[in-house]
N, C-alpha and C positions, 0 to 999 in steps of 0.2 A: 550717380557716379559717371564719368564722363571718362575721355582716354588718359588725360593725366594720372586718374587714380591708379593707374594699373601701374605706374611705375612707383611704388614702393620698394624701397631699396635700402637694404641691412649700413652702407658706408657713403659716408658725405665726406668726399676733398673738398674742404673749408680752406681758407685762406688766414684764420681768423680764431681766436678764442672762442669757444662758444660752451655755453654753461647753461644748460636747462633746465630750472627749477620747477618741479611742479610740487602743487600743494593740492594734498587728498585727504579722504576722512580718516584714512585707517593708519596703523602707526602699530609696531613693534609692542608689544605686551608687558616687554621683558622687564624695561627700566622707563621712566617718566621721559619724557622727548622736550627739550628744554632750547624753542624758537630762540629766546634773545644770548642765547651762549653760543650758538651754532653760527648766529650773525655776528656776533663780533672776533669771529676768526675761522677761520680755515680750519677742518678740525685735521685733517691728513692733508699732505702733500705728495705723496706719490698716486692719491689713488682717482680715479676717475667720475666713479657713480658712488652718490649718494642717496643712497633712496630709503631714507628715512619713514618715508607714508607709506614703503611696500606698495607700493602700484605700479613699477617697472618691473617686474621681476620675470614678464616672460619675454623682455626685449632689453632686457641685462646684459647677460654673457655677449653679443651680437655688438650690444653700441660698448663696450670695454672692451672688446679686439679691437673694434673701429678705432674708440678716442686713442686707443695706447698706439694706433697705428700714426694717427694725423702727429700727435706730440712728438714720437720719434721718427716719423717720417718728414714730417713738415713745420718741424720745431712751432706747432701746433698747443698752444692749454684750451684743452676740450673736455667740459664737466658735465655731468647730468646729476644732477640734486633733487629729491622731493622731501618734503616735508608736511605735516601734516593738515595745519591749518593755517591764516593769517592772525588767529587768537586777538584780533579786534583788537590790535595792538598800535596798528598805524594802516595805512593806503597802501595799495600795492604798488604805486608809484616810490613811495619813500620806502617801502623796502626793498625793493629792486635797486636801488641806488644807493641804498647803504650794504649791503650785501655785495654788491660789486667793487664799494671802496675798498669796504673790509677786508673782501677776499684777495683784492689784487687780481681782478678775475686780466687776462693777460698782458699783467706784466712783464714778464719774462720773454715776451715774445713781443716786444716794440709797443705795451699799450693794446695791441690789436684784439678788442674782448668784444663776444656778444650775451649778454644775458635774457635767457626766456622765461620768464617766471609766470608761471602757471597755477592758481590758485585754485584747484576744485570743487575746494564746499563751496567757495564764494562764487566760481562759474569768470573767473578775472584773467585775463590774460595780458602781460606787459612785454614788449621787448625792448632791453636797453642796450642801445648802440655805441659803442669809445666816437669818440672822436674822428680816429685814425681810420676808421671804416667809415663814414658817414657819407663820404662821397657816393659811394657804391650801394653801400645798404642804408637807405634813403626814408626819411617817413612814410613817402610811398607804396615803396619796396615793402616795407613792415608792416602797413594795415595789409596792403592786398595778401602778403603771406599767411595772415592770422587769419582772416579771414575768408580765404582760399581754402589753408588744407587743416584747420582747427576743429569751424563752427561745424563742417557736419558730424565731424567725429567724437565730439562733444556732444551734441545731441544726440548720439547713436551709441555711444558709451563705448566708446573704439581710442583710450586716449591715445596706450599704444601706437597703431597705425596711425593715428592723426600725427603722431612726435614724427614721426618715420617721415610723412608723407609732405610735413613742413621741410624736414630736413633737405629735401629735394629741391624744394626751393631757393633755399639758403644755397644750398650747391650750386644753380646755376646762376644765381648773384656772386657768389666766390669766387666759380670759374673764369667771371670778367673780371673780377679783382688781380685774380692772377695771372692772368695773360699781359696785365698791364700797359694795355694798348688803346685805352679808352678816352672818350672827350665827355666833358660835362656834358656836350649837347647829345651826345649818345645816350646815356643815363638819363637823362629829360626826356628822350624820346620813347625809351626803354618804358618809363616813369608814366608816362602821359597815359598809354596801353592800361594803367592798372586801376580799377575800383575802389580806391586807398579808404572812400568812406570819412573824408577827413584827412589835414594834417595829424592828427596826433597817431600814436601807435599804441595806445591802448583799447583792450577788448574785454567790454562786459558782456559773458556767452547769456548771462541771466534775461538779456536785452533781446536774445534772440528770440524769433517765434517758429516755427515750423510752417515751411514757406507754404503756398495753397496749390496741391494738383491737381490739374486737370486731365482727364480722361482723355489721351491723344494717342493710343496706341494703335489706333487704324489708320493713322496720317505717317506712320511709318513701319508699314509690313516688312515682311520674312521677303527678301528679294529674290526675284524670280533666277538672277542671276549674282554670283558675286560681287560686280560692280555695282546693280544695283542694290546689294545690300548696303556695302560700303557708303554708294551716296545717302539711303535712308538714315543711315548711320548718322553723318556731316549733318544732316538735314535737322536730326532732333537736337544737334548743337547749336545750328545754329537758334532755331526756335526754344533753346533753352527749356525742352521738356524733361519735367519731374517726375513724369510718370514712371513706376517702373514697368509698366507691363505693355511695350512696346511690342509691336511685331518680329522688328528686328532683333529682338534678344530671345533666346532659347529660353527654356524654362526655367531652369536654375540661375541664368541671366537675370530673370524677371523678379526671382528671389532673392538673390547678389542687393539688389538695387534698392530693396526696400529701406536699406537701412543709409540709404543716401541720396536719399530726396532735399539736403536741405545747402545741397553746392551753389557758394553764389554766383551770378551770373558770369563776373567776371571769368568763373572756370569753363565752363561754355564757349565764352565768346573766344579766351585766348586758345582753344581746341579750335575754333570754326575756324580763326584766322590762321591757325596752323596746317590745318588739312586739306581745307576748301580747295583750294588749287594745286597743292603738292601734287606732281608727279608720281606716276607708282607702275608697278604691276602686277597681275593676277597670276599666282601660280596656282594648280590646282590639279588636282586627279579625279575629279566629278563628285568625291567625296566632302573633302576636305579644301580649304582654299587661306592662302595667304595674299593679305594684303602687302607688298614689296618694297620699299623705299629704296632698296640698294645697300650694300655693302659700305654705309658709310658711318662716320663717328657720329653721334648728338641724338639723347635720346627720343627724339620727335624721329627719329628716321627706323624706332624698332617695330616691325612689323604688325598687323592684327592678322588672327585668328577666325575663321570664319567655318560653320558647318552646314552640311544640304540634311536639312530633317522633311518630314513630310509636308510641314507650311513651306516651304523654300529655305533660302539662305537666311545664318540667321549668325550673332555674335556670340562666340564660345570664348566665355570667359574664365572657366575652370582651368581649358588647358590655358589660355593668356595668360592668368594667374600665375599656375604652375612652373609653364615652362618660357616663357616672354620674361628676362631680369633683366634689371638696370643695374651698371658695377657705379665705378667710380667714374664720374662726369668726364667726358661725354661718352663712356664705352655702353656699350651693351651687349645682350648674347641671348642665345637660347641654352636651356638647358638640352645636351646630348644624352639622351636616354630613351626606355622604346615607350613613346607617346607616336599618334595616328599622323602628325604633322612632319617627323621627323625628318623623310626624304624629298619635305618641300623646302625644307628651310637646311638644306644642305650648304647652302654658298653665303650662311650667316656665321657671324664669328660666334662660340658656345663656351657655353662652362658646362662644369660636370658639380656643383653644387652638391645639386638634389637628383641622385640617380637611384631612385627608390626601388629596391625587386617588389613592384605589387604583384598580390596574389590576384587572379581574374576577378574575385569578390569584392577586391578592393580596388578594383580599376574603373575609373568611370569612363562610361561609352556613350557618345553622343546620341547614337541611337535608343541610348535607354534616360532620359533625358528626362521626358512627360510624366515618366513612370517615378524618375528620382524624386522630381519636383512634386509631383501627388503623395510620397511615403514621406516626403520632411513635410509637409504642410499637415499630415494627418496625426504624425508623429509629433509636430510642435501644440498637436490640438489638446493631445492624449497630456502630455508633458505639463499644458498648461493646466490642466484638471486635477492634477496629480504627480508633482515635479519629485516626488520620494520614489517613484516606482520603476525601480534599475532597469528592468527591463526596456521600459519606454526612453530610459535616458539613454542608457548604453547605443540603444538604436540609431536614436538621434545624433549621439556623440559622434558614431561610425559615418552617417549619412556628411555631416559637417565636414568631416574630414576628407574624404571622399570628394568632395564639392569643393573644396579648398573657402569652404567659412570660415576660416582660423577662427577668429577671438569669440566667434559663437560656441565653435566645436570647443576650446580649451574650458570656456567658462561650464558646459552641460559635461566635456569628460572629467576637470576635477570636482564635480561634485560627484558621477560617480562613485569613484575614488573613498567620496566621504561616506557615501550611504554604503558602500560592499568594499571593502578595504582587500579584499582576498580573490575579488573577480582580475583575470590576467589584462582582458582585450584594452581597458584603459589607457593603460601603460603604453600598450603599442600606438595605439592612434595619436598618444599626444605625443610620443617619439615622432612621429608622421609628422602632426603639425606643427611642431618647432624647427623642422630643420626647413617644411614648407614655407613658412610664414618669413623667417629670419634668420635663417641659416643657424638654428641657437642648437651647433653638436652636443655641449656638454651636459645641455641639460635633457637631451634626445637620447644620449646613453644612457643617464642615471634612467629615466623612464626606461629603456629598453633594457638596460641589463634587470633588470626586476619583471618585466614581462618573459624573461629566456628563463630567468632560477623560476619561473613559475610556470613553463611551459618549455624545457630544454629540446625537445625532439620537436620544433616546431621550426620548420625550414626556413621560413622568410623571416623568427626572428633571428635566426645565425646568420645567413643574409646580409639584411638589414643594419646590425651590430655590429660585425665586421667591415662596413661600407662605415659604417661612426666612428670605425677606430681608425679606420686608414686616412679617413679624412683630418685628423689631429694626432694623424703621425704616429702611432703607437702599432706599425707595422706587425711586428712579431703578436699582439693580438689577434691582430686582423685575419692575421696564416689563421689561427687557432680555431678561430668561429668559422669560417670560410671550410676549412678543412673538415670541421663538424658536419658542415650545412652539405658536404659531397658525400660524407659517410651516408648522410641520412636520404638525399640524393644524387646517386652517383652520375646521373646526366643532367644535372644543372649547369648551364652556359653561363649563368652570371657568375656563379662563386669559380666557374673555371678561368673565366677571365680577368677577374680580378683578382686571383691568385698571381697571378703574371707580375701584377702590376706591384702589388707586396711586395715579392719577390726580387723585382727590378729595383724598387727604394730600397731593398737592403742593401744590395749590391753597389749600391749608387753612394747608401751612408757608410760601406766598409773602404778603409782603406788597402791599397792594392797588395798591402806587406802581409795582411791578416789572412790565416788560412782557414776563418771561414765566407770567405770572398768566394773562393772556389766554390764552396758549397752552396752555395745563395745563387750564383751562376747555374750551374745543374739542376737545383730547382726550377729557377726560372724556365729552364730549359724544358723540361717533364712536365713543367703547367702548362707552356705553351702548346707543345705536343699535345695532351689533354686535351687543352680550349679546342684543339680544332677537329679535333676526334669529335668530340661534341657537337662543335656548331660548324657548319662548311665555313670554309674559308671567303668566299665571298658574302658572308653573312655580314651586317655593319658591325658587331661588337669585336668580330676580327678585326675586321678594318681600321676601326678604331686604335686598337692595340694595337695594329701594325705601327700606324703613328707613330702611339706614343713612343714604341720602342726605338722608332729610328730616330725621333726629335731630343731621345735621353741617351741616346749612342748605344744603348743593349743591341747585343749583334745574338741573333737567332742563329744557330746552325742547323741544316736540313740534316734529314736521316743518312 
């Protein structure tokens, strides 16, 4: 994995139709799944995701906020489609191209369509380009993308993150589409930069092999300083090392990486060419250290993450993961919540996404790192000996989570799930990693309101469930848990200050005629008071809510 990977991002401003087919083994039970009726039409018109094989479904909810946003934001037809197999029916060429006739994949929108069809049992990937885009998204454009952010993902069994991590690419080919300020000889140049592997744009993953590593992690150690880690960093880009167990990456780094040893070079080089000379600087408290680019748009300018363990400096990818997002091209941000980095990356622009209340057990510490990385390696030993035995799963599932493995921790906590149907913690962790991975709320509450009905007096899940509900609007829930989570602890700082915030949306969706506007006011008032009884006033989740309050016009009155 290289720095590209790390910008996985839930929403793509496309320019353009785009319709991703993928084809898996698995397929609905219910009723027979019937390939050549689904190709000769459309089966719905309002709706977005088709996912017939059931292999989206934990990056679902995520891309149908997204596509319903491109269509009506950007008069946008944005599809994701799977189905099961290609049933040896025809090429994945001819059906890509009759499933595009068929569907009218964007017509509606000037022609402007992209089709990805992605075949799984066969291991086939096509992308079919209109016309009207072809300028921009180019044969070039299209091998290098496949085989950019595809094949590792495909051999790592990540399709998921691989669709995600394509999508980013598409975005920054869309973004020049729509700035519409561009010269063919730009697009040549742009073009020239990519490993395209060929004119065509189709990808048989069956073709792929698992590249060959070599042993090179002493040719770039834990830096003595953060600079020099950073250059060690650049250095394994440029040398295109596979290995994952570099010096410069932490332990859990070293772990991250296994499962993406197979990026082709192309991803390397366009990192080396991006950083090698960029400007930056080191912000840092002896602990913790950020690499800098500035306060500017384009996601090559979102900071890394760097931490001092006992070998020196080294890349911490958990909190990168975690808390480093990429929004809609070219924004970016950190997430504002209490992570060890927070008061370095103070003069970045932030979301508040994923403002998790972990509990200390569930919080990963750099300094406990060696230790994580030795309990999931022992834990995946135990697991592979013996994958029925909940305890060793449940472990593991926790550890994943924690680390921010997404699609390892989801796949080891739904089996959980299947072997102890009545154990609580499941629940909670995969609420964790859905909102971590892809911001996917709705399916983070159904997990977590069923880890609450099975553990009610459990603080961080009232918490936790009222931060789900506020974030999809359902305010007056959010009082509720929130309000619980104080009974149960009366000096909790998070549920006091984000009671404010409840409070303030109501205020904000009542109208001013309504008499309980007053009352939503008052409250607010009494939370505030609260919060800071609670937390001093220059503590940052004050601070914060001071913000918010004066950027939404809520006027606080003093005692």
């Amino acid at each position: 994995m290289s720095a590209g990977t790390q910008r996985l991002v839930c929403c793509l401003m496309t320019v353009a139709a785009i319709a991703i087919v993928a084809v898996g083994c698995e397929f609905f039970a219910e009723e027979r799944f019937d390939l050549e009726k689904i190709v000769r039409s459309r089966p719905e018109r309002d709706r977005y995701i088709f996912d017939y094989a059931a292999i989206l479904e934990d990056a679902e909810e995520s891309s149908q906020r997204y596509l319903k946003m491109i269509n009506e934001a950007y008069r946008i037809e944005a599809l994701i489609v799977s189905v099961p197999s290609l049933e040896k029916s025809r090429s994945i060429e001819d059906l890509a191209l009759e499933m595009f006739s068929n569907w009218a994949i964007g017509k509606k929108h000037d022609g402007r369509g992209i089709l990805l069809l992605l075949a799984a049992e066969e291991k086939q990937v096509k992308l079919e380009i209109s016309l009207e885009l072809e300028d921009v998204f180019t044969d070039a454009f299209s091998g290098y993308a496949e085989d950019l952010q595809l094949r590792s993902y495909f051999l790592s069994d990540q399709l998921g993150i691989g669709l995600v991590a394509l999508m980013e690419e598409m975005e920054n080919r869309a973004y020049i589409k729509h700035q519409d300020n561009y010269t063919k000889g730009q697009i040549a140049q742009l073009d020239s930069q990519y490993l395209s592997q060929g004119a065509g744009a189709t990808r048989d993953l069956n073709r792929f092999e698992n590249e060959e590593i070599h042993s090179s992690g002493g040719r770039y150690p834990a830096g003595r300083t953060p600079v020099e880690a950073w250059q060690n960093l650049i250095n394994s880009w440029r040398d295109k090392a596979r290995d994952p167990n570099l010096g410069v990456y932490s332990a859990i780094t070293r772990l991250t990486y296994r499962d993406f040893t197979n990026l082709p070079d192309s991803r390397y080089e366009r990192d080396y060419r991006t950083y090698r000379n960029k400007s930056y600087e080191v912000i840092s408290d002896g602990q913790y250290a950020v690499i800098y680019f500035g306060k500017k748009d384009g996601w090559e300018n979102a900071p890394f993450l760097f931490a001092r363990t006992e070998a020196g400096w080294q890349f911490d990818i958990v909190h990168q993961r975690k808390y480093i997002r990429m929004g809609r091209s070219p924004k970016w941000g950190i997430e504002r919540c209490d992570h060890p980095y927070i008061d370095l990356l103070a003069r970045c622009p932030y979301f508040m996404g994923q403002d998790i209340p972990f509990e200390d057990g569930d919080r990963y510490r750099v300094e406990a790192d060696e230790e994580i990385a030795r309990r999931i390696v022992d834990l995946e030993n135990q697991y592979q000996r013996n994958p029925n035995e909940v305890s060793t799963a449940m472990a593991l599932g926790k550890l994943y989570a924690i680390t921010s493995m997404g699609q390892k921790g989801l796949t080891v906590l739904k089996k959980v799930k299947q072997l102890d149907p009545q154990t609580p913690d499941p629940y909670k962790y995969l609420a964790i990693l859905y909102v971590d991975m892809f911001y996917q709320y709705e399916q983070a509450i159904r997990e977590l309101e069923e880890y609450v009905r099975r553990r009610p007096d459990d603080v961080f899940g009232r918490n936790y469930l009222g931060y789900l509900y506020y974030e999809t609007q359902r305010y007056k829930k959010a009082v509720t848990e929130w309000e619980k989570a104080q009974e149960l602890d009366p000096q909790n700082g998070y549920a006091a200050c984000k009671l404010v915030r409840a409070y303030g949306q109501m205020v904000k969706a009542t109208q001013k005629i309504d008499p309980r506007r007053l009352l939503y006011k008052e409250r607010t008032q009494a939370a505030y008071r609260k919060a800071v009884e609670i937390l001093s006033p220059d503590h940052r989740r004050i601070q914060w809510l001071q913000r918010w309050l004066a950027r939404n016009k809520i006027a606080i009155q003093s005692k």
